[in-house]
Backbone of each chain as ProteinMPNN parsed JSONL, in Angstrom:
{"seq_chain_A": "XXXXXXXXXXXXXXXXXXXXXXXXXXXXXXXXXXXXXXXXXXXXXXXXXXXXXXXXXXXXXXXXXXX", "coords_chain_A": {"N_chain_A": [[0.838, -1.203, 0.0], [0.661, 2.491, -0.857], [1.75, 5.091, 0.707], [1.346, 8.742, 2.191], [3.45, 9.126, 4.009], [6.508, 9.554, 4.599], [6.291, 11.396, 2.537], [4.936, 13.718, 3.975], [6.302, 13.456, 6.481], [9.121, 14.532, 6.205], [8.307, 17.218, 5.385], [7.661, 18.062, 8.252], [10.094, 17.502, 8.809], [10.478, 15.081, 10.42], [12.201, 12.541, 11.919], [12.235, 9.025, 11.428], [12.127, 7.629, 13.409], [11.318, 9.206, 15.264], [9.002, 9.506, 14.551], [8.089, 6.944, 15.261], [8.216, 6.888, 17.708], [6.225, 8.99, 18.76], [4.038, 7.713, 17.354], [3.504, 4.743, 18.961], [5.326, 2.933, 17.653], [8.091, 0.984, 16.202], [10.93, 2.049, 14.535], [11.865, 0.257, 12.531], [9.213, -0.448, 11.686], [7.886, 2.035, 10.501], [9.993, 2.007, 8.851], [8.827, -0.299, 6.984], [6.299, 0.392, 6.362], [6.909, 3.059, 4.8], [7.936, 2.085, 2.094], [5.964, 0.19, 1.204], [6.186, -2.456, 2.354], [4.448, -3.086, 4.746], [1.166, -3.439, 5.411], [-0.786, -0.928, 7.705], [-2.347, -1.25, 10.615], [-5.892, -0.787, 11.298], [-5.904, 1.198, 14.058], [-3.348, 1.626, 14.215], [-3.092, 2.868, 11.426], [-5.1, 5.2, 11.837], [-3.801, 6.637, 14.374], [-1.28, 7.951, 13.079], [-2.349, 9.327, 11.115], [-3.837, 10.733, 12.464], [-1.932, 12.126, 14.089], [-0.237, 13.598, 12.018], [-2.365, 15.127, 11.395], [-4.533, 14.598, 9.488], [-6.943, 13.291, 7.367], [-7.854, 9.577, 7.766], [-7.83, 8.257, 4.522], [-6.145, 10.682, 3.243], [-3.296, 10.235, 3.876], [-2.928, 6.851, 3.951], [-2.76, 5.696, 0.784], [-5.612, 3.827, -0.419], [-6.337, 2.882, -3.245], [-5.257, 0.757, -4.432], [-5.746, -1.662, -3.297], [-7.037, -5.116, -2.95], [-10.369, -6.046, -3.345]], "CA_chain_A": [[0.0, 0.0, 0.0], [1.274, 3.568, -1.094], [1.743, 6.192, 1.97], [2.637, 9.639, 1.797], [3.909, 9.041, 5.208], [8.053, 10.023, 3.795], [6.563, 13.542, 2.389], [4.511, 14.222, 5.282], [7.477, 13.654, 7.666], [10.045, 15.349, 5.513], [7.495, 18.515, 5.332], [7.431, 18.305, 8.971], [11.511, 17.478, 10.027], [10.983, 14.416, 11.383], [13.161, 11.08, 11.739], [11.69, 7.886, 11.423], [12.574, 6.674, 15.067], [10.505, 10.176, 15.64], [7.24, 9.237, 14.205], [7.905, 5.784, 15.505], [7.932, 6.887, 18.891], [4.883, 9.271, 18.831], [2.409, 6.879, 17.286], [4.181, 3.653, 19.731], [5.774, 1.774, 16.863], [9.499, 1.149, 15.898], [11.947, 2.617, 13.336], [11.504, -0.605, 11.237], [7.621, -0.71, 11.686], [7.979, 2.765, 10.02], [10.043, 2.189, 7.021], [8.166, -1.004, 5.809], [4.881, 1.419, 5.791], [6.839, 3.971, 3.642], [8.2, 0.664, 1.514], [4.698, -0.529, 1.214], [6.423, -3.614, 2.77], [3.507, -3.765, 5.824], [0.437, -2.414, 5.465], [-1.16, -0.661, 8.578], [-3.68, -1.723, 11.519], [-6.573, 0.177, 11.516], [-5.495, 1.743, 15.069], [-2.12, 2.563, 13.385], [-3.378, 4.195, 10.11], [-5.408, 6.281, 13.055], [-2.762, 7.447, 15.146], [-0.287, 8.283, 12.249], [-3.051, 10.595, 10.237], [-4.253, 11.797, 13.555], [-0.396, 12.651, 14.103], [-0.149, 14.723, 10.692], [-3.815, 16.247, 11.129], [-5.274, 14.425, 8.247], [-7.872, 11.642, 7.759], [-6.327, 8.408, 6.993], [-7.47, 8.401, 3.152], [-5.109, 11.125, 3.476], [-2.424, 9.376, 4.387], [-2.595, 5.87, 2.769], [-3.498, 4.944, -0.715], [-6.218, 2.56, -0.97], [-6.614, 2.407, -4.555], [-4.674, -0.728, -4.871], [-6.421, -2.812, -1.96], [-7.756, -5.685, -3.904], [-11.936, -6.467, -3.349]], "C_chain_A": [[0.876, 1.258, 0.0], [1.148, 4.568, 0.195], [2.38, 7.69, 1.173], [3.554, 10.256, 3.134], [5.89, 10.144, 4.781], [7.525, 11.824, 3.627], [6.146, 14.188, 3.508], [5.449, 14.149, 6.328], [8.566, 14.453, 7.205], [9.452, 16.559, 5.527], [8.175, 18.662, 6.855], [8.936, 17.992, 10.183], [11.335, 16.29, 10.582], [11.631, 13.166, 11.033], [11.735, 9.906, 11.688], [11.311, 7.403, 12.824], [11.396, 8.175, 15.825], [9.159, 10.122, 15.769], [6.695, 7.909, 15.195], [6.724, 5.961, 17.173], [6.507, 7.548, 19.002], [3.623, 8.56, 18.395], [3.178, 5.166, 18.035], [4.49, 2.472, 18.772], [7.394, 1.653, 16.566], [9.805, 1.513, 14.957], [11.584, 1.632, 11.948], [10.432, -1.14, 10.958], [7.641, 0.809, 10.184], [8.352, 2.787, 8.234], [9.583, 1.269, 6.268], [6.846, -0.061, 5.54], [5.49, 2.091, 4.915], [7.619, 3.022, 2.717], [6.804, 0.225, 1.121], [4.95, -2.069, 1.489], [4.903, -4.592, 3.386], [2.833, -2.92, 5.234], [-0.003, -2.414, 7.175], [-2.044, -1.288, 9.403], [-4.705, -0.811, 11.438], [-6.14, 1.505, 12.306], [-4.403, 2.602, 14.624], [-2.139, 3.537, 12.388], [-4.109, 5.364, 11.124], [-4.817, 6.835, 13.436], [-2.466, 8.002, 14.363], [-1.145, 9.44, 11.638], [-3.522, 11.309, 11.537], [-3.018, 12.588, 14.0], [-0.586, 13.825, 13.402], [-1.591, 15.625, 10.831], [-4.552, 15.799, 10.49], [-6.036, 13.319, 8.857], [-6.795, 10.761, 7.096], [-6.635, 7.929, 4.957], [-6.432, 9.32, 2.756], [-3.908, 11.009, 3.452], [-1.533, 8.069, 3.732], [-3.515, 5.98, 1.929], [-4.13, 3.714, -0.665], [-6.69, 1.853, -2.105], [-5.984, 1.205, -5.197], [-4.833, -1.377, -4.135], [-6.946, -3.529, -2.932], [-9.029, -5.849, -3.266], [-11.381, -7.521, -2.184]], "O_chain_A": [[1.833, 1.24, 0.774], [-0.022, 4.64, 0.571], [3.205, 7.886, 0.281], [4.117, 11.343, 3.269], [6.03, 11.367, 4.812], [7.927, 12.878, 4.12], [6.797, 15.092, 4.031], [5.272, 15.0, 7.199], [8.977, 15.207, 8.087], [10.359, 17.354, 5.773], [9.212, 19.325, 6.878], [9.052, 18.09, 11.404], [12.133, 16.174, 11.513], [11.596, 12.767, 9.87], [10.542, 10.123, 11.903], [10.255, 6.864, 13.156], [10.779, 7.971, 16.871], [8.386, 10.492, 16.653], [5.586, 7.738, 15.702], [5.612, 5.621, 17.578], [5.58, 6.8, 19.312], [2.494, 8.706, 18.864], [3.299, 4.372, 17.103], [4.082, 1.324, 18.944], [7.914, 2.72, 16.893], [8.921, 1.404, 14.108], [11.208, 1.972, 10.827], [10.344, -2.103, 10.196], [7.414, 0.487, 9.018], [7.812, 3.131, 7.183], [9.648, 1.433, 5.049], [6.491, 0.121, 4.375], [4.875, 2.017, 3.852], [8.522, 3.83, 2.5], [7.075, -0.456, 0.132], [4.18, -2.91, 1.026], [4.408, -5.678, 3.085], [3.262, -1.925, 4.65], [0.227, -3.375, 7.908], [-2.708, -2.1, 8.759], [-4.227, 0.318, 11.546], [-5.994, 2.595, 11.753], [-4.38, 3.833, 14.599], [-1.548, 4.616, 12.331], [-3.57, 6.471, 11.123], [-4.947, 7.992, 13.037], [-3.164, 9.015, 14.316], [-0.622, 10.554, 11.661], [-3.546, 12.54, 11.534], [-3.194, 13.775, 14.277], [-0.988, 14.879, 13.896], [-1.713, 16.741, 10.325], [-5.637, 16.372, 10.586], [-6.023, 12.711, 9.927], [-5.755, 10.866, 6.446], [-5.765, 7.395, 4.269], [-5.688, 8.877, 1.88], [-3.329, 11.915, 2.853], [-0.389, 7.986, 3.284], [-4.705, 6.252, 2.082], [-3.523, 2.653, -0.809], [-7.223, 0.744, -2.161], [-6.22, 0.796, -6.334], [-3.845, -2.104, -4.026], [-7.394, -2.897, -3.889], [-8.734, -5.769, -2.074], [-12.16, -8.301, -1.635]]}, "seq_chain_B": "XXXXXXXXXXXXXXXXXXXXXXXXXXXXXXXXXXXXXXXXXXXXXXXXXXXXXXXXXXXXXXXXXXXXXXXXXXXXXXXXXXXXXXXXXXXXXXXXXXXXXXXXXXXXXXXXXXXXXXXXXXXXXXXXXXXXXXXXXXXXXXXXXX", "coords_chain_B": {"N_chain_B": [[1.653, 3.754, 30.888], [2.704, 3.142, 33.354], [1.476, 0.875, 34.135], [2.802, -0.512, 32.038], [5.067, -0.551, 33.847], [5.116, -1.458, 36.618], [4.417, -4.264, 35.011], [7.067, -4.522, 34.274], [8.608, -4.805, 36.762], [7.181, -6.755, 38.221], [8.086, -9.158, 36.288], [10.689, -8.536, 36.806], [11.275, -9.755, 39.127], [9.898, -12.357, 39.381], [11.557, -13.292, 37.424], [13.946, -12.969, 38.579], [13.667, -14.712, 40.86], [12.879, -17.322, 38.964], [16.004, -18.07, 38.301], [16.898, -18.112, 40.332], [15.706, -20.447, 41.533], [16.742, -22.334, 38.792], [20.0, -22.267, 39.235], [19.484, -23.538, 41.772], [17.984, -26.045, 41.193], [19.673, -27.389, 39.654], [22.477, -27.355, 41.492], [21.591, -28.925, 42.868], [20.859, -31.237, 41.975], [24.038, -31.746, 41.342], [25.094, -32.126, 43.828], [23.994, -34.538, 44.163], [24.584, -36.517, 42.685], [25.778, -39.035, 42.462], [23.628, -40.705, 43.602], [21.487, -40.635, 41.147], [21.124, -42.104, 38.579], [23.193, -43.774, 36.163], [24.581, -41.937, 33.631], [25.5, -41.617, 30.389], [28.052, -39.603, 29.098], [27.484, -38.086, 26.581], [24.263, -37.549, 27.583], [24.453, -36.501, 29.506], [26.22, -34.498, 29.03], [24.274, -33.395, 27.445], [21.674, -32.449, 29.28], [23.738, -30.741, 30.856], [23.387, -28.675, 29.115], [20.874, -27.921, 28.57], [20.265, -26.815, 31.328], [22.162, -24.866, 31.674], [21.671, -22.866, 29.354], [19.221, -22.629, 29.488], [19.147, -21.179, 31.731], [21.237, -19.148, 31.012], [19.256, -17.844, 29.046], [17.481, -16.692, 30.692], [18.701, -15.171, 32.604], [19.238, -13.382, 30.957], [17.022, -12.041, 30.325], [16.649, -10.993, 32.08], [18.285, -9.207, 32.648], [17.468, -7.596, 30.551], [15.168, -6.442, 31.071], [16.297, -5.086, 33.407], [17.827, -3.17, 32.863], [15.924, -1.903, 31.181], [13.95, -0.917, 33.011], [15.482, 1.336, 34.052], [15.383, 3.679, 33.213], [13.236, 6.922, 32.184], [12.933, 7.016, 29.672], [13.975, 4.316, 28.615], [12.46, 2.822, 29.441], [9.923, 3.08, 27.697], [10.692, 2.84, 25.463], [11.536, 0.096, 25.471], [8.825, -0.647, 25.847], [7.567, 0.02, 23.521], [8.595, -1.754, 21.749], [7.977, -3.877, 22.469], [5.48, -4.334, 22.061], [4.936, -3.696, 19.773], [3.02, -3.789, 16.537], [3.954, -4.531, 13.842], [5.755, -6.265, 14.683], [4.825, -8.18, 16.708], [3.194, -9.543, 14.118], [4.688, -10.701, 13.0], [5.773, -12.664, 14.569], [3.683, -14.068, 15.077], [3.122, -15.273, 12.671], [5.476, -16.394, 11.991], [5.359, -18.602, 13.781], [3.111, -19.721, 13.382], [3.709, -20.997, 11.563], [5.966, -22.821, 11.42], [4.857, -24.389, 13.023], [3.359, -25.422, 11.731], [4.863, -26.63, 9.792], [6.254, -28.445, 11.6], [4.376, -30.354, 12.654], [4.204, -31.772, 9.862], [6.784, -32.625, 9.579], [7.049, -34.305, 12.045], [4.603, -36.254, 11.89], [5.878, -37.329, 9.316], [8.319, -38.597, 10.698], [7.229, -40.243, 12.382], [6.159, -41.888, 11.014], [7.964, -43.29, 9.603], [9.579, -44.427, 12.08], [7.898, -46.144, 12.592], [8.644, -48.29, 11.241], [11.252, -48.518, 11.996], [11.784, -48.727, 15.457], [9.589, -49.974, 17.88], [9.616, -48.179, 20.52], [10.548, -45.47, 20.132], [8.801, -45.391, 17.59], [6.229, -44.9, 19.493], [6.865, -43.067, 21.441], [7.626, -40.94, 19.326], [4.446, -40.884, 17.946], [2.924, -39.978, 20.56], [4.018, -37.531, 20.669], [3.186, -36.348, 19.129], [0.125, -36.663, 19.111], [0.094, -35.212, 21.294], [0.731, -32.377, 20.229], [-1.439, -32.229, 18.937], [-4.112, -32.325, 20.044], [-2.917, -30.195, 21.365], [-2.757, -27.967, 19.794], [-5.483, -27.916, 19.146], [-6.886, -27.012, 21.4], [-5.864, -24.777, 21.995], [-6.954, -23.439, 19.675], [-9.636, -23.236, 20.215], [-9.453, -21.863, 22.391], [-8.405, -19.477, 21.454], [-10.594, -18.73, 19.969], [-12.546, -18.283, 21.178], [-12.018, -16.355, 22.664], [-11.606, -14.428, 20.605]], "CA_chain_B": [[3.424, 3.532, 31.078], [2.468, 3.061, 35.246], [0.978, -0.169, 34.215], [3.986, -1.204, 32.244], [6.219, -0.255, 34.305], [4.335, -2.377, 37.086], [4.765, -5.186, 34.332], [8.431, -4.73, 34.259], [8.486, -5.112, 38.108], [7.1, -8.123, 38.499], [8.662, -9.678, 35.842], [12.106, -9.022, 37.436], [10.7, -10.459, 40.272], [9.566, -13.849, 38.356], [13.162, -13.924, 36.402], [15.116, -13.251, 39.61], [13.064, -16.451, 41.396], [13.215, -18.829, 38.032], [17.116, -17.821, 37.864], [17.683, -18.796, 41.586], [15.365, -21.828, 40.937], [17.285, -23.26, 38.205], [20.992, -22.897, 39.818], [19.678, -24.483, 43.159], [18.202, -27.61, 41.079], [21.096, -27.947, 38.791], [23.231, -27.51, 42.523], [21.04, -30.331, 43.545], [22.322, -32.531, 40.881], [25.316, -31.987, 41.072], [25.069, -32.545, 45.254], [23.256, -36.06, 44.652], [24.547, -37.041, 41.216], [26.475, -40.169, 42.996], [22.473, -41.355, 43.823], [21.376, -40.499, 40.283], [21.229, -43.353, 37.482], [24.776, -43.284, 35.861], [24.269, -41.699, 32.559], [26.532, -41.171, 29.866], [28.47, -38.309, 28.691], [26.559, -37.34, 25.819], [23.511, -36.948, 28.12], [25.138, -35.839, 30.983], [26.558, -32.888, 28.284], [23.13, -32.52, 26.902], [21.372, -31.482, 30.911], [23.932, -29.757, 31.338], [23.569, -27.419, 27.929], [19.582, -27.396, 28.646], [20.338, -26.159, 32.149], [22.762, -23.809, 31.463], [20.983, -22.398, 28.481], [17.863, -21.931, 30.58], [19.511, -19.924, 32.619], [21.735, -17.599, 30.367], [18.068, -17.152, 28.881], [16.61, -16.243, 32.082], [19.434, -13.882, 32.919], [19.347, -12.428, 29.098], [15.885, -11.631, 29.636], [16.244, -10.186, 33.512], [19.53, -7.742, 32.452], [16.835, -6.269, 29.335], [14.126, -5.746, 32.257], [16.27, -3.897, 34.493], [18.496, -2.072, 31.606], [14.741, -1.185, 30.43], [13.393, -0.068, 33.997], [16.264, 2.285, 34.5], [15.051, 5.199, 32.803], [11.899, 6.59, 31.732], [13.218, 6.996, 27.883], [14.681, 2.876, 28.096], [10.843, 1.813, 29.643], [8.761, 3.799, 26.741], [11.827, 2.182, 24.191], [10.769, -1.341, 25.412], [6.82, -0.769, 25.657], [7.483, 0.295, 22.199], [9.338, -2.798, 21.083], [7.162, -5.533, 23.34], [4.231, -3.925, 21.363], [4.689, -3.447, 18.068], [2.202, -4.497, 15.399], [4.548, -5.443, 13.026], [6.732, -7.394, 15.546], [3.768, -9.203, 16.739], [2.431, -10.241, 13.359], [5.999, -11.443, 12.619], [5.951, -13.736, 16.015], [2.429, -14.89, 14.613], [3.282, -15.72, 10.717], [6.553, -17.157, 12.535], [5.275, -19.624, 15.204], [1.953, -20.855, 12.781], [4.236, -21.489, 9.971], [6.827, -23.508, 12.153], [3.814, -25.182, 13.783], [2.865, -26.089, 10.553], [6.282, -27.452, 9.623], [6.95, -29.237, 12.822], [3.525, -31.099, 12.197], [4.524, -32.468, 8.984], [7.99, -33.259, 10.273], [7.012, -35.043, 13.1], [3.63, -36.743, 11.05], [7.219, -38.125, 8.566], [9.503, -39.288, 11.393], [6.62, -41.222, 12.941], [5.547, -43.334, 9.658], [9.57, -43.792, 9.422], [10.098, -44.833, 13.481], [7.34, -47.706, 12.8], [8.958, -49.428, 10.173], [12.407, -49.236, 12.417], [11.846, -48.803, 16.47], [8.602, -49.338, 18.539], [9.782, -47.192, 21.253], [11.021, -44.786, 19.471], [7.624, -44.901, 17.124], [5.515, -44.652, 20.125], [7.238, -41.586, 21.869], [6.981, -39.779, 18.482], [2.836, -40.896, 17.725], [2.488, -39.351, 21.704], [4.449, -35.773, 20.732], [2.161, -36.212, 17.652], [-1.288, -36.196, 20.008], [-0.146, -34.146, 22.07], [1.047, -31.348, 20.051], [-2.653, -32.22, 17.828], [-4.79, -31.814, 21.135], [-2.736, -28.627, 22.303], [-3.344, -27.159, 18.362], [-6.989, -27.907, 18.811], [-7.33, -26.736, 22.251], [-5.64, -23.07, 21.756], [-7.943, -22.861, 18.618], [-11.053, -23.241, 20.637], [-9.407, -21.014, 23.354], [-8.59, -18.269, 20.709], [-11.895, -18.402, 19.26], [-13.702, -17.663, 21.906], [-11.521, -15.007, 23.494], [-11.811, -13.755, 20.177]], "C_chain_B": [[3.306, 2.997, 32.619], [2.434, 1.646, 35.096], [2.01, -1.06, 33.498], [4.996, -1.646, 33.126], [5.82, -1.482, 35.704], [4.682, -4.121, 36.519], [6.435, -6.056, 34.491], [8.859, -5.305, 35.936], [8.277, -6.479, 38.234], [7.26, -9.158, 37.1], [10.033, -9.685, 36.164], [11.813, -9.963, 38.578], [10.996, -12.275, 39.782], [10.947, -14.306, 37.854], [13.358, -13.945, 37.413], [14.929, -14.849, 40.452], [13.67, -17.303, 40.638], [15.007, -18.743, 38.404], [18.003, -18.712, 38.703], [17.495, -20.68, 41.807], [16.311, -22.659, 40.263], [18.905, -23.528, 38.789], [20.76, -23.422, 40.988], [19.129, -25.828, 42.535], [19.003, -27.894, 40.256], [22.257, -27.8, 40.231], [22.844, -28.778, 43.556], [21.594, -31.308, 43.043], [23.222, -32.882, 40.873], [25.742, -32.381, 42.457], [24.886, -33.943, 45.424], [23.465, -37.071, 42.992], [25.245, -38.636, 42.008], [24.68, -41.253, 43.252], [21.832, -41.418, 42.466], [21.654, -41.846, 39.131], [22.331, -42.927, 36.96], [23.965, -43.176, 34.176], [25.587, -41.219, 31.634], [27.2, -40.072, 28.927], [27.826, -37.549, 27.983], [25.279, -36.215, 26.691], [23.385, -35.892, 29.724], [25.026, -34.168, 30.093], [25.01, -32.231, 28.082], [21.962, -31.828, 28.134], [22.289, -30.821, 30.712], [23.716, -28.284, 30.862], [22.184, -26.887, 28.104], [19.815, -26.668, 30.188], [21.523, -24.817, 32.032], [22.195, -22.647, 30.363], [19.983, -21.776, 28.773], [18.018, -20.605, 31.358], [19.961, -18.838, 32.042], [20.567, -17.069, 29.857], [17.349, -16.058, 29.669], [17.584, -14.938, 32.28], [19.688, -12.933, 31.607], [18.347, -11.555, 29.664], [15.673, -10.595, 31.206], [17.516, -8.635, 33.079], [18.535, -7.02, 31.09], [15.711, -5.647, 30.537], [15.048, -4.993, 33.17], [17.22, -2.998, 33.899], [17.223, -1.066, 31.215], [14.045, -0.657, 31.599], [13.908, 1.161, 34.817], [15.913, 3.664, 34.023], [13.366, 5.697, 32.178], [11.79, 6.483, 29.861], [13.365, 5.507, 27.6], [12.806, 2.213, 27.901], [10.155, 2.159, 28.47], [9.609, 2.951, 25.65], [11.055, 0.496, 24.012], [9.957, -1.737, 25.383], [6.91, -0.875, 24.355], [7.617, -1.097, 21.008], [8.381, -3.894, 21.466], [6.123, -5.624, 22.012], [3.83, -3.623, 19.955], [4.453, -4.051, 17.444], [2.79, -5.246, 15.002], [5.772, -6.596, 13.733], [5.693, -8.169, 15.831], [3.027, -10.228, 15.45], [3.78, -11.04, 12.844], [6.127, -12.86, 13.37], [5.082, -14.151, 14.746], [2.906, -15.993, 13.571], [4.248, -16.55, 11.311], [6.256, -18.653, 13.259], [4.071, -20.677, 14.411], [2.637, -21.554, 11.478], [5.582, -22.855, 10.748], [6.116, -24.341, 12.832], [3.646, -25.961, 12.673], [4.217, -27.057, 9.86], [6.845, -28.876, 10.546], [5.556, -30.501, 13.016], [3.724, -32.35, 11.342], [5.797, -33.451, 8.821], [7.701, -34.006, 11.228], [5.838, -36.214, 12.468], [4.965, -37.899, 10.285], [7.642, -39.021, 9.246], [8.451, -40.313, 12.126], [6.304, -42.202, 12.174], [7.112, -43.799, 9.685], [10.26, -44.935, 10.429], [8.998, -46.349, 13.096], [7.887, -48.621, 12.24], [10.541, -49.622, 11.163], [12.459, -49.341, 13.92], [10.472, -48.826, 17.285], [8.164, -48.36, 19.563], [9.705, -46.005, 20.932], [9.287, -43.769, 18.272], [6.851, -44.15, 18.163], [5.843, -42.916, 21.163], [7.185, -40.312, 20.573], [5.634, -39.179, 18.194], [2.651, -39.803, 19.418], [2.709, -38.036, 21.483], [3.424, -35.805, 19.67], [0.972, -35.704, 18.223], [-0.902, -35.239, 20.877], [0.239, -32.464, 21.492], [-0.577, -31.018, 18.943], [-3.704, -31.553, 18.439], [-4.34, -30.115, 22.047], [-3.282, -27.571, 21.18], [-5.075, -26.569, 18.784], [-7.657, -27.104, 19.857], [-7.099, -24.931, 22.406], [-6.595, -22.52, 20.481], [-9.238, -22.633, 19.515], [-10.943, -22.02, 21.341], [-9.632, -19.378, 22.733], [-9.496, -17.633, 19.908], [-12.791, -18.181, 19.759], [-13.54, -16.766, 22.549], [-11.818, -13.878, 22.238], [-12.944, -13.213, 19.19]], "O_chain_B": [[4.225, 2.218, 32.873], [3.227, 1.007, 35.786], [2.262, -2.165, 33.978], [5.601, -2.716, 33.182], [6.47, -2.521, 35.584], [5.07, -5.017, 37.269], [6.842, -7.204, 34.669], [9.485, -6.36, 36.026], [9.202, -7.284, 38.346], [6.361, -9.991, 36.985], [10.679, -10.696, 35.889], [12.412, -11.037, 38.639], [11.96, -13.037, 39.864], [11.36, -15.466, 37.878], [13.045, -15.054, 37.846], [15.737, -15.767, 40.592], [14.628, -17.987, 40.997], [15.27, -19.795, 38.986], [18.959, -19.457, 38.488], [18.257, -21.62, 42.034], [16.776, -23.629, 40.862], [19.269, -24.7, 38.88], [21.768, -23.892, 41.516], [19.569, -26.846, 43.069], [19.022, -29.115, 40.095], [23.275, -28.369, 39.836], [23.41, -29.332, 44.499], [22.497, -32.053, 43.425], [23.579, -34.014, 40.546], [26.795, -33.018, 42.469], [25.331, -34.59, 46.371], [22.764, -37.927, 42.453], [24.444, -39.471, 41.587], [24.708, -42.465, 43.039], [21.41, -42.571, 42.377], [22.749, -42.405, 39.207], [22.637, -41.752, 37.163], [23.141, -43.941, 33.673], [26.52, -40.566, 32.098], [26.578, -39.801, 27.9], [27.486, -36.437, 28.386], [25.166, -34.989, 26.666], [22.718, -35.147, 30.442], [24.299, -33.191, 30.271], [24.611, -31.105, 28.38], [21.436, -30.747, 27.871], [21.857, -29.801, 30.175], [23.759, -27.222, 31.484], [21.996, -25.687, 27.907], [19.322, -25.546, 30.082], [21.223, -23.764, 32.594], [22.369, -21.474, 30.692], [19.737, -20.609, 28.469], [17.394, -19.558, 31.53], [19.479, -17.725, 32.252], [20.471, -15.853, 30.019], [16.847, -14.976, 29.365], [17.159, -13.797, 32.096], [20.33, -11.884, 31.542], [18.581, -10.347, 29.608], [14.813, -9.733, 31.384], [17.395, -7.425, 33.273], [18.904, -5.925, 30.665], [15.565, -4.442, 30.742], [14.457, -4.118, 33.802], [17.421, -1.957, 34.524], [17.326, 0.14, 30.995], [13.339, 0.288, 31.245], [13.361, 1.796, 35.719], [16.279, 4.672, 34.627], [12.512, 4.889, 31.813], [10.918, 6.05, 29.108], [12.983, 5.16, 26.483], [12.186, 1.616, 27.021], [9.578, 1.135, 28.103], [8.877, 2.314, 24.893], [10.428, -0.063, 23.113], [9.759, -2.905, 25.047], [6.36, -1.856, 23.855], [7.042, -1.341, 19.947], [8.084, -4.767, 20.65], [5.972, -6.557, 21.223], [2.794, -3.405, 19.326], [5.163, -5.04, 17.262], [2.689, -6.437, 15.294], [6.412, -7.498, 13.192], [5.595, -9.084, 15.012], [2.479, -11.312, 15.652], [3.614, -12.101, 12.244], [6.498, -13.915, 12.858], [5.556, -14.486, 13.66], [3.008, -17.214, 13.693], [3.906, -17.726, 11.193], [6.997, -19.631, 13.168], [3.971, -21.89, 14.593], [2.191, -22.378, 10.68], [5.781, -23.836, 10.031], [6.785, -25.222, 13.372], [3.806, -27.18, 12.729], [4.107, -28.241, 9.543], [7.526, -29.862, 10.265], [5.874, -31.561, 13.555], [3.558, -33.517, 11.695], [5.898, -34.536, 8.248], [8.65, -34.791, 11.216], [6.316, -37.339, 12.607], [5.02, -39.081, 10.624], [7.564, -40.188, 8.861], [9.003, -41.352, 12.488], [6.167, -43.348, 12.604], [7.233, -45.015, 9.835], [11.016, -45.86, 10.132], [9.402, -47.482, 13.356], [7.722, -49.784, 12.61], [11.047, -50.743, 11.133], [13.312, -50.197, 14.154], [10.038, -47.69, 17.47], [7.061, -47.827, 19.688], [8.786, -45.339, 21.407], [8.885, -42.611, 18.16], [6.69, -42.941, 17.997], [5.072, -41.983, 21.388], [6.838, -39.142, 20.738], [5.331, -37.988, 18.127], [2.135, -38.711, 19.18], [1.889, -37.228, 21.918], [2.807, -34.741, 19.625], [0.638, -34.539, 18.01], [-1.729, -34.382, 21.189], [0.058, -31.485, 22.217], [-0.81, -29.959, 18.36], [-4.269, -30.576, 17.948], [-4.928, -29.347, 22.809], [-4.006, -26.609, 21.433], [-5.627, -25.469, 18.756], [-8.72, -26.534, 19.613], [-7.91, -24.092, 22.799], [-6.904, -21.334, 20.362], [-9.813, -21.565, 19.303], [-11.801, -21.142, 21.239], [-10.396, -18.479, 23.086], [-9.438, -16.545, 19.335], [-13.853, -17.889, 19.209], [-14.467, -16.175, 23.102], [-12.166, -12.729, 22.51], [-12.875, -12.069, 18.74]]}, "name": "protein", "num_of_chains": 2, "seq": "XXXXXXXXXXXXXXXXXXXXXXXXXXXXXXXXXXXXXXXXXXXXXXXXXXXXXXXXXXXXXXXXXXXXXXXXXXXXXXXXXXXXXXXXXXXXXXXXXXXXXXXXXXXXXXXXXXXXXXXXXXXXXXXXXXXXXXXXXXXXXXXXXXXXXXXXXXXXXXXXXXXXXXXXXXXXXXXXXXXXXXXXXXXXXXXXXXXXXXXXXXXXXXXXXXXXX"}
């Protein structure tokens, strides 16, 4: 799944290990989301757009979720 | 974090006990090994590697609990780490896929053990039921907790 997690933290200065900590996930929870390695938990896509301000369509790309 | 931290507590607790536990019955052993069935080296070596092993575990896992209760930046580090999604779904995918392996492997070595040891068969068919009945029994458990 596509994020624009990377621009939204780069806008906003922060590290990886930064974001991690404010929404309670780790450094390498972080960069498979901007990887589209993992996709998110509900709870998680929550925090993270509630982080940035946004809703979580916002956030992640669901246009490539399959049915 | 109160309620971790709480966590962390009595889990040093628990390690420091098991820790003392295992060197006083491996100090037992080695007090009453002369009464003990005479066993030979191999298995002698192999207690000693499961008791020693146990323990460096035990003390691995008590020096990250009180490395991690020393500060309030280490405790929030290790909530962070205990807890994380993608570490948890890793365990998961990890432990059902190795379940699933260790099934089929053990299912093998038991059709194999009949044709050459009945002992041997019969202690495998038993890890067989019992690892079939523990499967079946955490499914029921996890399906109704969840």
């Amino acid at each position: 799944m596509k994020t624009r997690i990377p621009e939204l933290r780069k806008q906003r200065k922060l590290s990886q290990e930064e974001l991690g900590l404010a929404v309670g996930v780790t450094r390498q929870t972080i960069t498979s989301l901007e990887v589209g390695k993992y996709t998110a938990s509900l709870v998680l896509a929550y925090k993270i757009a509630r982080f940035f301000g946004l809703t979580i369509e916002e956030v992640f790309d669901f246009s490539e979720v399959e049915e | 974090m109160h309620t971790f931290r709480q966590k962390v507590r009595t889990r040093i607790i628990v390690l420091t006990v098991l820790a003392m536990a295992v060197a006083l019955i491996y100090t037992g052993f080695m007090l009453y090994r002369s009464e003990l069935p005479i066993l030979n080296s191999f298995t002698k070596g192999f207690h000693q590697g499961i008791f020693f092993g146990l323990e460096l575990v035990i003390l691995g896992f008590l020096a990250q609990n009180i490395k991690g209760s020393r500060s309030e930046a280490a405790l929030k580090k290790m909530q962070i780490e205990e807890n994380d999604e993608r570490f948890s779904l890793i365990i998961q995918k990890t432990a059902s896929m190795t379940c699933l392996v260790m099934f089929a492997a053990l299912g093998v070595a038991t059709v194999i053990a009949g044709f050459l040891n009945a002992a041997v068969f019969f202690a495998l068919l038993g890890a067989l039921l019992f690892m079939v009945i523990l499967f079946y029994a955490m499914w029921i458990y996890f399906a109704k907790r969840n």
